[in-house]
Kinemage of the C-alpha trace (Angstrom):
@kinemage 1
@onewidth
@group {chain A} dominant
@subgroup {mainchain}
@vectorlist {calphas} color= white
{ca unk a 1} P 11.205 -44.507 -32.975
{ca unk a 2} L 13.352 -42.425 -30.468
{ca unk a 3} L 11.180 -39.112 -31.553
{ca unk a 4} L 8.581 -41.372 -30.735
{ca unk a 5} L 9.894 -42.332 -26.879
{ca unk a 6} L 10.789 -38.916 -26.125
{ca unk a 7} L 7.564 -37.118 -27.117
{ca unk a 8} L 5.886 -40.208 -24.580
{ca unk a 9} L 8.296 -39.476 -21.696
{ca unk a 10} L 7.723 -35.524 -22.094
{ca unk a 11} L 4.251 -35.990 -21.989
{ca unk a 12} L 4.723 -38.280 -19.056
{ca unk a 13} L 6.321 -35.634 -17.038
{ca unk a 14} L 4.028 -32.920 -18.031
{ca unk a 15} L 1.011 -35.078 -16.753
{ca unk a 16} L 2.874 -35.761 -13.539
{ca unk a 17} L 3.660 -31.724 -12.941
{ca unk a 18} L 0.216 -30.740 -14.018
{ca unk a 19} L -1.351 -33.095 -11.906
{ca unk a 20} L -2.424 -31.289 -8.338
{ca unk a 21} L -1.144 -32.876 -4.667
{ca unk a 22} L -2.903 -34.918 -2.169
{ca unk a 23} L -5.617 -33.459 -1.080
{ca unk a 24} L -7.153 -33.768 2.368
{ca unk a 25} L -10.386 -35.245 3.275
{ca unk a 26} L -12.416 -32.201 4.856
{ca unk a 27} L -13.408 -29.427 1.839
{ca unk a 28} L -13.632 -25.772 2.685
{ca unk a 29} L -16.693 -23.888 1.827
{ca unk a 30} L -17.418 -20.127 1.671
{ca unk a 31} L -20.438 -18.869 1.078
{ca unk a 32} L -20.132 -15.511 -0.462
{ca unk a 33} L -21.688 -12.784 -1.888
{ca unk a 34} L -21.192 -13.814 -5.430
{ca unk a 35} L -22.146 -17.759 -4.730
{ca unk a 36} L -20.266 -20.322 -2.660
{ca unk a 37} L -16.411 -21.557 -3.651
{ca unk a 38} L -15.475 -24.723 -2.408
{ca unk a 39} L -11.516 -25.287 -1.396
{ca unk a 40} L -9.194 -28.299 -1.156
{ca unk a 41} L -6.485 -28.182 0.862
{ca unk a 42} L -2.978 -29.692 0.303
{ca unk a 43} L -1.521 -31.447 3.630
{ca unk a 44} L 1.839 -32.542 2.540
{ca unk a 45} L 2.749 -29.401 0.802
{ca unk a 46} L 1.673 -26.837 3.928
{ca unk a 47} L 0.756 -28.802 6.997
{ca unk a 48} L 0.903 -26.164 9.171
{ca unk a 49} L -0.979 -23.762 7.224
{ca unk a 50} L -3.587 -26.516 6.242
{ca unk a 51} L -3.729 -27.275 9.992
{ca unk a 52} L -4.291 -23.992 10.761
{ca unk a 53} L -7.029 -23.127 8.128
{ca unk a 54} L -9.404 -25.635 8.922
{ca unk a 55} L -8.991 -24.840 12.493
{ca unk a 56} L -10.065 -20.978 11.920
{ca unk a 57} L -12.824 -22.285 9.441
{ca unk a 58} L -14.318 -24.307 12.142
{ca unk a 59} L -14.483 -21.499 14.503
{ca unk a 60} L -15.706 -18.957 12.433
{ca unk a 61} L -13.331 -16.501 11.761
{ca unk a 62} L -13.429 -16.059 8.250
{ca unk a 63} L -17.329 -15.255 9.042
{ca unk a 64} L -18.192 -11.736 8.018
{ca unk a 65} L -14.762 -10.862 6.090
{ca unk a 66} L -14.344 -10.441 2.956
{ca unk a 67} L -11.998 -10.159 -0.716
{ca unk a 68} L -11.188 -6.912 0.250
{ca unk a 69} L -8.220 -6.594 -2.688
{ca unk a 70} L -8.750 -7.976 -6.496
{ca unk a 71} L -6.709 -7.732 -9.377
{ca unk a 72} L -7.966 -9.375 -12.366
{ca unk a 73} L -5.763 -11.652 -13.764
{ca unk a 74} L -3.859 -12.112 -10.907
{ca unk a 75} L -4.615 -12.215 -6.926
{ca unk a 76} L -8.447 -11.753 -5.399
{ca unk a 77} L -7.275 -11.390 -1.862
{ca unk a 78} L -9.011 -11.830 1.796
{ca unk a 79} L -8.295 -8.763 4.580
{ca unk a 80} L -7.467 -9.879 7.427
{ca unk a 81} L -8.944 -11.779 10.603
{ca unk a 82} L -9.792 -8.205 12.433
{ca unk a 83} L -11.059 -6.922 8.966
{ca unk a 84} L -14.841 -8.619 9.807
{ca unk a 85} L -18.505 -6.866 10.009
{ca unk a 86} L -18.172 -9.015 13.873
{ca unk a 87} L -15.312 -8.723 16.001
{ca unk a 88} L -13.428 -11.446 17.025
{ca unk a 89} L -13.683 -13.227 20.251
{ca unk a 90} L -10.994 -14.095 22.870
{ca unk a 91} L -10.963 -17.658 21.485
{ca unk a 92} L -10.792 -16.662 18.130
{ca unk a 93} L -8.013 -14.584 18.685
{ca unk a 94} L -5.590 -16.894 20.578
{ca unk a 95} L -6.442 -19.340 17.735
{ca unk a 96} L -4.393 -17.825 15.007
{ca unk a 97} L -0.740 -17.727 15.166
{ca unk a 98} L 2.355 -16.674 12.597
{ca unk a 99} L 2.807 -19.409 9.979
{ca unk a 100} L 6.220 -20.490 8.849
{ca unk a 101} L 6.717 -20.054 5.267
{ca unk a 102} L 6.349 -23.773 3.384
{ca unk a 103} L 7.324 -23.698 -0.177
{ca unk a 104} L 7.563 -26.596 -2.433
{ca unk a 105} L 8.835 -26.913 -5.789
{ca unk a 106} L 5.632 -29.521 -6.236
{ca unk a 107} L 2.877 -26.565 -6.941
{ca unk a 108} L 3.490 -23.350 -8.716
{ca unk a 109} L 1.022 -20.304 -8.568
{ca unk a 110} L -1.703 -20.653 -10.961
{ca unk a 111} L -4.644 -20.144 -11.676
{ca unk a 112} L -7.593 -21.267 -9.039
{ca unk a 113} L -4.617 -22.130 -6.428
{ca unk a 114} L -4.782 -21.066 -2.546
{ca unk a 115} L -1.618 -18.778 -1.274
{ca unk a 116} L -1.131 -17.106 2.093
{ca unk a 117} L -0.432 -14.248 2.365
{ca unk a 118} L 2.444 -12.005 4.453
{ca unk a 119} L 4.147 -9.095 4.971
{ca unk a 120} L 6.706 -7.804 2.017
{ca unk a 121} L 9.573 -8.175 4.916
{ca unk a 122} L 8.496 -10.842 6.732
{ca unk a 123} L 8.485 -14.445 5.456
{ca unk a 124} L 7.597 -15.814 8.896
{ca unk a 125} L 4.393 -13.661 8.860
{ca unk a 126} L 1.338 -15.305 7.168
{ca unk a 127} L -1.621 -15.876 9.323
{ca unk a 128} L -4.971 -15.566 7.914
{ca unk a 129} L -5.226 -13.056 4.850
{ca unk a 130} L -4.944 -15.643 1.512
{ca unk a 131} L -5.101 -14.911 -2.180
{ca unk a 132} L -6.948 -16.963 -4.982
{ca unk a 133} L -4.458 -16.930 -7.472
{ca unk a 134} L -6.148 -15.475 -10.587
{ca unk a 135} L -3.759 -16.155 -13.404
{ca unk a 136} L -0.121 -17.905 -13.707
{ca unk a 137} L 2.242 -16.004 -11.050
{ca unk a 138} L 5.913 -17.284 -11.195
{ca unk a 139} L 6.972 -14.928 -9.606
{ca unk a 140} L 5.249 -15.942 -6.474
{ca unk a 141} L 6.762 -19.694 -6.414
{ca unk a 142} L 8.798 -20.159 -3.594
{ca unk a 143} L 8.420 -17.014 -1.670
{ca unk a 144} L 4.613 -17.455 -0.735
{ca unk a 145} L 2.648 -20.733 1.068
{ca unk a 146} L 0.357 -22.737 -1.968
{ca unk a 147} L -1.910 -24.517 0.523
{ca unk a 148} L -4.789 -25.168 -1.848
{ca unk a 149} L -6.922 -24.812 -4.689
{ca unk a 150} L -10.358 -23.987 -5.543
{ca unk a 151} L -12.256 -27.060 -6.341
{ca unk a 152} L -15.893 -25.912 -7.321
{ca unk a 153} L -17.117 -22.417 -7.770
{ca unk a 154} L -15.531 -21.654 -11.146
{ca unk a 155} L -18.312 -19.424 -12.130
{ca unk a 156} L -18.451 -17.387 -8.868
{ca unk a 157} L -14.633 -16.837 -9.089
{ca unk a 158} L -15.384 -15.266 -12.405
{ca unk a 159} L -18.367 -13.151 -11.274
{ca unk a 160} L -16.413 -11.992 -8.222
{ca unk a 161} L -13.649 -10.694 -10.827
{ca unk a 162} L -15.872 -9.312 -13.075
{ca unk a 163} L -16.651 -6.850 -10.281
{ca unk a 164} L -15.283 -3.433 -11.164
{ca unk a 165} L -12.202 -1.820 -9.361
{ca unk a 166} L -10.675 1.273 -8.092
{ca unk a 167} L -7.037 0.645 -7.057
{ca unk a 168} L -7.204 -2.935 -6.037
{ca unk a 169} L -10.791 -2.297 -3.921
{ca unk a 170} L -13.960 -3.619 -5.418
{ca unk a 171} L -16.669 -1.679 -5.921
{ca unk a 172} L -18.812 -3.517 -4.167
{ca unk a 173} L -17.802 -5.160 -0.694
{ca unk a 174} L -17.216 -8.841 -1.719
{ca unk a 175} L -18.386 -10.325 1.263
{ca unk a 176} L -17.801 -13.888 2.630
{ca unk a 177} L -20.984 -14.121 5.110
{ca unk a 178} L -19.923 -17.356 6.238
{ca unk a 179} L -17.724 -20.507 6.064
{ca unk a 180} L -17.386 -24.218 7.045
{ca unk a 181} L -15.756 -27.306 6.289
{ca unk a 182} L -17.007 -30.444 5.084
{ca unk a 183} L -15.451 -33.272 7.116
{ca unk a 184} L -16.517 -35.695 4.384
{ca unk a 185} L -17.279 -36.169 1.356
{ca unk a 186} L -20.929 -37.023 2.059
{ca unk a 187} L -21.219 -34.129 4.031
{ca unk a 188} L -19.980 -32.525 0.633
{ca unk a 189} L -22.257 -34.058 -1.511
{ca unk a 190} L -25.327 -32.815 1.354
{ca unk a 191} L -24.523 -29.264 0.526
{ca unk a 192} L -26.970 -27.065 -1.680
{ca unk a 193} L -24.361 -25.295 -2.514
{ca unk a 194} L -25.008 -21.753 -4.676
{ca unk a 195} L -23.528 -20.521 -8.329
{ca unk a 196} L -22.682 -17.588 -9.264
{ca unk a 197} L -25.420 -14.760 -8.204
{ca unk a 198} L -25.736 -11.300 -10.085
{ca unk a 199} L -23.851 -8.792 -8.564
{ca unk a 200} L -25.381 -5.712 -8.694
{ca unk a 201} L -22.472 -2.239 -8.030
{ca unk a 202} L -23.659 1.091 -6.974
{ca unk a 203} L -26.765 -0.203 -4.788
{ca unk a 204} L -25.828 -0.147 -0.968
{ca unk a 205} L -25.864 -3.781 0.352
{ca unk a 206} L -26.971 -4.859 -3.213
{ca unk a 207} L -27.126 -8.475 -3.039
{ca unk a 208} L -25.737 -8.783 0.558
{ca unk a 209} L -26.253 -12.040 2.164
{ca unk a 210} L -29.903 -11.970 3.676
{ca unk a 211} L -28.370 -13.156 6.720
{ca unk a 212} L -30.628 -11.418 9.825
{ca unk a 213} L -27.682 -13.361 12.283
{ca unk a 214} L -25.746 -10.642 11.543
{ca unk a 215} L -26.786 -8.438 14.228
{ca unk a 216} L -23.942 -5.808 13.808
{ca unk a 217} L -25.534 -4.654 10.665
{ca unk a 218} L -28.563 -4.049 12.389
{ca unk a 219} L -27.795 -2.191 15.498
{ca unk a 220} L -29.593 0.840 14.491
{ca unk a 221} L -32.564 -1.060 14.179
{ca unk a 222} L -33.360 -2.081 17.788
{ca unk a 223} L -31.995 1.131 19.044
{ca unk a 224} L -35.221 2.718 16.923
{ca unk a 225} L -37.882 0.085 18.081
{ca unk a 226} L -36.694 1.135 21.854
{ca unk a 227} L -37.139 4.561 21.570
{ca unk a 228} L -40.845 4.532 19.745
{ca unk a 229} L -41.365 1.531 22.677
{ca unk a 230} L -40.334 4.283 24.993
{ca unk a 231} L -42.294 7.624 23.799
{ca unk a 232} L -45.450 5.124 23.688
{ca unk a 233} L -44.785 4.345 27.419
{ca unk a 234} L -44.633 7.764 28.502
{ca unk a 235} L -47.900 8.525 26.169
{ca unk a 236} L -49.500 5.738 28.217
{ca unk a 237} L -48.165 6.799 31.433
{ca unk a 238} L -49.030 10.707 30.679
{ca unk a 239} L -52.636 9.184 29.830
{ca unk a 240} L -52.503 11.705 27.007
{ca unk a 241} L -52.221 12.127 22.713
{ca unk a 242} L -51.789 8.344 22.740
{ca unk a 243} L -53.213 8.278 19.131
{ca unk a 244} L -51.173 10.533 17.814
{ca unk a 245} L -48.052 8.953 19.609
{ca unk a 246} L -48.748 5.320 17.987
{ca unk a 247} L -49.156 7.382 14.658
{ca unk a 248} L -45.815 8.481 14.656
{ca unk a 249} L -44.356 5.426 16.207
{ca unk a 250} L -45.845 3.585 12.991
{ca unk a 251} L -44.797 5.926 10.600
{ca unk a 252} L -41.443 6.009 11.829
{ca unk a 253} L -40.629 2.095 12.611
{ca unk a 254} L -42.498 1.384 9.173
{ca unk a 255} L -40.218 3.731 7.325
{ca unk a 256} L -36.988 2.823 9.257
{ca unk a 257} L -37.937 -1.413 8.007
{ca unk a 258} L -38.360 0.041 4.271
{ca unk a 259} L -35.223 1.463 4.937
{ca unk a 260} L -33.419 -1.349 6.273
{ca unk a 261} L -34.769 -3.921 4.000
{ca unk a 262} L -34.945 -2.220 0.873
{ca unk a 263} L -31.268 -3.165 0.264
{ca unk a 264} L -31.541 -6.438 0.199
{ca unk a 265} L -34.477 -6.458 -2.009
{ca unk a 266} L -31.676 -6.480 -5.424
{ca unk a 267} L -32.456 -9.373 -7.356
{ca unk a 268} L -34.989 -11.047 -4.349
{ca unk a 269} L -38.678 -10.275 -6.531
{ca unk a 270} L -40.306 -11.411 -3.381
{ca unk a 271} L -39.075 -9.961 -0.712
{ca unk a 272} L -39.476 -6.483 -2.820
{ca unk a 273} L -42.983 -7.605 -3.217
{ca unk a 274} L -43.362 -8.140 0.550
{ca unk a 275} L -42.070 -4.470 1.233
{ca unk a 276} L -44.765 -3.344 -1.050
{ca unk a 277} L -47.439 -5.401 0.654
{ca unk a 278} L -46.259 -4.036 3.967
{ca unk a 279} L -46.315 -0.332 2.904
{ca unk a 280} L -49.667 -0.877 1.612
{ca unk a 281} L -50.554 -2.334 4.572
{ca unk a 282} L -49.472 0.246 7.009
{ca unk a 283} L -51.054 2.942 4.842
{ca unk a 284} L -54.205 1.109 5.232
{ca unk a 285} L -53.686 1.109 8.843
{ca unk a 286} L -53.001 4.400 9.206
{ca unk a 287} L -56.952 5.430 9.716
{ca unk a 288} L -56.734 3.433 12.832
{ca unk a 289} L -55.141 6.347 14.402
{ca unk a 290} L -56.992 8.921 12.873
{ca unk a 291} L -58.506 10.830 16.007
{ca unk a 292} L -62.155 10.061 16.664
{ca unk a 293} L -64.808 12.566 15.021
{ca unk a 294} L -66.422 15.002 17.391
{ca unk a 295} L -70.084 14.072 18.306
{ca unk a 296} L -71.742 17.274 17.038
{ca unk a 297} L -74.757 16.782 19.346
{ca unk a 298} L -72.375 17.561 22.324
{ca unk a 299} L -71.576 20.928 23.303
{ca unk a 300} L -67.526 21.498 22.745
């Protein structure tokens, strides 16, 4: 009988540790490269982090960063806020600020859990680069912020680590394209929210995000349009080789779009069908520039 009382309170107080902390209301979403991971946050264990978090996920800056360190089995780590395809703006910046250190002897670093990051010698340091604690860390309790955990998106936190490694860096750039929070949980449940996607290595910009707000990844496109735009309005000005002008300026822009798009053709069977429509298509409209034939019935 007392066997029998002690095995019920031990199993009391391991349900009580194992169970997680309050969680607040708003969930964190990041849509990534791999499929979208969906965070709860833990208010009464790290306020100030937690406060701070949502307050950089509503403005964006987590947009365009990435994992940018991953160690299976243990950490899969965010760079920093200045470590984004788009730099941040003044507001951005003056939003994030040092974070305190706030441990708690109520969570322990395990798998799925969210924990700031910080310099080796500074405690006092944390302020936006977090890990997603990949496996039980003990040694991490009480000298690093748990603020979290990773609610949904199981299967994209395994794809993600199934991505191969050189030293800590991922093969391929694990890219968060963007995030957001979801005040409620009916704005929650109104998400489509993505599972794990392939993740194809060794492709540039295999399975990137086809996210065409992202204009920093496309500055060299415009830059190419202007100049064709340009040598056509000289060719129109000169009132001169025009046909042979919008010839090139076809053959180049066409080629520089096959270029651009061709990455993010990986695993998208229509859009690679479109570029093949569209190269067809430009061949065929190649003979519109094909100089006139000479009227043999005139004298040259």
């Amino acid at each position: 009988m007392r066997l029998g009382i002690w095995a019920l309170a031990l199993a009391t107080v391991s349900a009580a540790t194992s169970t997680s902390p309050e969680k607040a209301v708003p969930r964190v979403i990041f849509h990534t490269v791999g499929g979208d991971l969906v965070f709860a946050l833990y208010p009464k264990v790290a306020p100030r982090t937690v406060e701070q978090f949502l307050t950089l996920n509503r403005h964006g800056v987590y947009d365009t960063g990435h994992f940018r360190r991953l160690e299976p089995g243990f950490v899969l780590q965010t760079g920093t806020a200045d470590d984004r395809t788009t730099p941040l703006d003044a507001l951005q910046r003056d939003l994030i600020k040092k974070l305190p250190g706030e441990y708690s002897s109520e969570v322990r670093h395990k798998r799925g859990v969210l924990s700031l990051a910080r310099p080796d010698d500074d405690p006092e340091g944390g302020e936006t680069s977090f890990s997603i604690v990949l496996g039980d860390a003990p040694h991490l309790d009480g000298k690093y912020t748990v603020f979290g955990e990773l609610e949904s998106g199981v299967d994209v936190l395994e794809a993600l680590e199934k991505v191969p490694v050189t030293n800590g860096k991922p093969a391929l750039r694990l890219t968060i394209s963007s995030a957001e929070v979801a005040e409620t949980p009916e704005a929650l449940q109104g998400k489509a929210l993505r599972h794990a996607l392939p993740l194809a290595v060794g492709f540039p910009g295999a399975q990137q995000p086809l996210s065409f707000s992202n204009w920093s990844a496309w500055t060299g496109l415009p830059v190419i349009f202007a100049l064709l735009g340009l040598t056509t309005l000289v060719a129109v000005l000169w009132g001169r080789g025009l046909r042979p002008v919008l010839f090139l300026d076809a053959l180049i822009g066409g080629f520089a779009l096959f270029l651009y798009l061709m990455p993010f053709s990986a695993g998208r069977s229509w859009l690679g069908g479109a570029i093949l429509l569209g190269v067809a298509a430009l061949f065929r409209a190649m003979s519109f520039f094909e100089s006139p034939p000479r009227n043999p019935s005139k004298a040259p």
